[in-house]
C-alpha distance (Angstrom), angle and dihedral (degrees) to the residues before:
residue distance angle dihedral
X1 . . .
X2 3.80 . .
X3 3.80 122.6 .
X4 3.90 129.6 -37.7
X5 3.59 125.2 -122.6
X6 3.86 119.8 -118.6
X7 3.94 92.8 -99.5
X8 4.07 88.2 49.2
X9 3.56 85.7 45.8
X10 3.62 94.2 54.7
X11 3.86 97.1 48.2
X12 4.69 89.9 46.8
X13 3.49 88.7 55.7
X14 3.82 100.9 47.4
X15 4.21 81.4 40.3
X16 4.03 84.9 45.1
X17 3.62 97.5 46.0
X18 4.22 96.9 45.3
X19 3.83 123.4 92.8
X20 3.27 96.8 -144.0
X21 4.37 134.9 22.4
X22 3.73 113.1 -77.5
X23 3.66 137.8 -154.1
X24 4.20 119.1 -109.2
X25 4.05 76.5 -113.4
X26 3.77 87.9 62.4
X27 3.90 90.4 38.0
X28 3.53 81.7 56.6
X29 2.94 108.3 54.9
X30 3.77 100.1 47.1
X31 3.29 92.5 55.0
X32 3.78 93.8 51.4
X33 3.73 85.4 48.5
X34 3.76 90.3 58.2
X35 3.77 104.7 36.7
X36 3.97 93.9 41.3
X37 3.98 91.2 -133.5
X38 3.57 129.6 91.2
X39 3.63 135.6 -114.9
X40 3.86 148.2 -172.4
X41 3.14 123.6 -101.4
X42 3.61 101.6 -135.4
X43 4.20 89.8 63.9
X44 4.30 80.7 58.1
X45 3.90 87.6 46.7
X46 3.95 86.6 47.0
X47 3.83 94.9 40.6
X48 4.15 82.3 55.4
X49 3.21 97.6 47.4
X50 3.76 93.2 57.4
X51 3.84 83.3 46.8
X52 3.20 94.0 57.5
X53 3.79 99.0 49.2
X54 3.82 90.8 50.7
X55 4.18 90.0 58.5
X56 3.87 93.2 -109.6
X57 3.62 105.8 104.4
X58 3.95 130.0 34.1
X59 3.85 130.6 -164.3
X60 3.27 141.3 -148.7
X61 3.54 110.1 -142.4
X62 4.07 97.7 171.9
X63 3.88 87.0 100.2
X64 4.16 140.5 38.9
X65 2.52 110.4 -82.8
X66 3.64 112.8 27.3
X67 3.84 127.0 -118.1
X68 3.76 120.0 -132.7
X69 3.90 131.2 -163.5
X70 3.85 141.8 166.4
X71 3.78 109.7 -93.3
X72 4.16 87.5 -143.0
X73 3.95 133.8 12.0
X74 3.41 129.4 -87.4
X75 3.59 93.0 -100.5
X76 4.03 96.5 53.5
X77 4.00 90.1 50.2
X78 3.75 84.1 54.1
X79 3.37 97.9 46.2
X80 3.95 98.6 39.7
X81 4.09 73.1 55.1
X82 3.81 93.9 64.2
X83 3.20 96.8 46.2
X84 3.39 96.6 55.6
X85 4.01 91.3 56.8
X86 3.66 85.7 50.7
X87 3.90 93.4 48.0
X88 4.35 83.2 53.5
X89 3.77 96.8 42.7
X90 3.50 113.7 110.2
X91 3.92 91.8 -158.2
X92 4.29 100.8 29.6
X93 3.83 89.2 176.9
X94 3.98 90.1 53.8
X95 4.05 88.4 54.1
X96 3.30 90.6 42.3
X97 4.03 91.6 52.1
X98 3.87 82.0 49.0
X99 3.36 98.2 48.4
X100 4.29 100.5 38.9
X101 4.22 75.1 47.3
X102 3.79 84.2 68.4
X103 3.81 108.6 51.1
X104 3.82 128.6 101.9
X105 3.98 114.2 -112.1
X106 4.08 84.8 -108.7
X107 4.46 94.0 56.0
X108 4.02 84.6 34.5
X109 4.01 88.4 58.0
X110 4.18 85.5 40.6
X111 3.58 85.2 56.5
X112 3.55 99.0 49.0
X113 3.95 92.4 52.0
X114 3.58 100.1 44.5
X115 3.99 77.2 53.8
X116 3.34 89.0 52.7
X117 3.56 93.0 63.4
X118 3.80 103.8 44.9
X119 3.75 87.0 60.1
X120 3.43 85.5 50.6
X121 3.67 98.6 51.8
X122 3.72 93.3 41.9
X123 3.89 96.6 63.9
């Protein structure tokens, strides 16, 4: 899957933040909105295209014009993401040392319980 680049970015979160699918129009727009400079429309429709090739985004082409929307949340890119550095790490208990180093008390004590529970469901 690997990471997105900050134009990608910019089009998954307006895709992850929407209720419903959007148009590269409404795309567009947003990210205008946000960035304070304008765009064309055809980089959006070439953004989503590469989207769409890497399994993130999904259209609907039934209708003009077509609806886009993120294949999985936010939170399932992100952790498909982290599993991916762990899958390349040479040493995963080292990075995840590093990483468990990192948390606050409150996500280290989230961690532990959600833990909890896959030992739990594994017996």
């Amino acid at each position: 899957m690997g990471s997105l680049g900050d134009l990608e970015r910019g089009v998954m979160d307006v895709l992850w933040d929407a209720d419903d699918a959007l148009t590269a129009y409404d795309i567009k727009d947003a990210i205008e909105a946000q960035r304070g400079r304008e765009m064309a429309a055809t980089t959006v429709l070439t953004v989503l295209s590469r989207l769409e090739k890497k399994g993130l985004v999904s259209s609907d082409k039934s209708m003009r014009p077509h609806r886009y929307h993120a294949v999985a949340t936010r939170a399932e890119h992100q952790a498909e993401l982290m599993h991916e550095v762990l899958g390349g790490a040479g040493d995963r208990t080292a990075v995840l040392a590093r990483f468990v180093g990192g948390v606050s008390e409150e996500e280290a004590a989230y961690l532990r319980r959600l833990l909890g529970r896959a030992s739990v469901g594994s017996d």
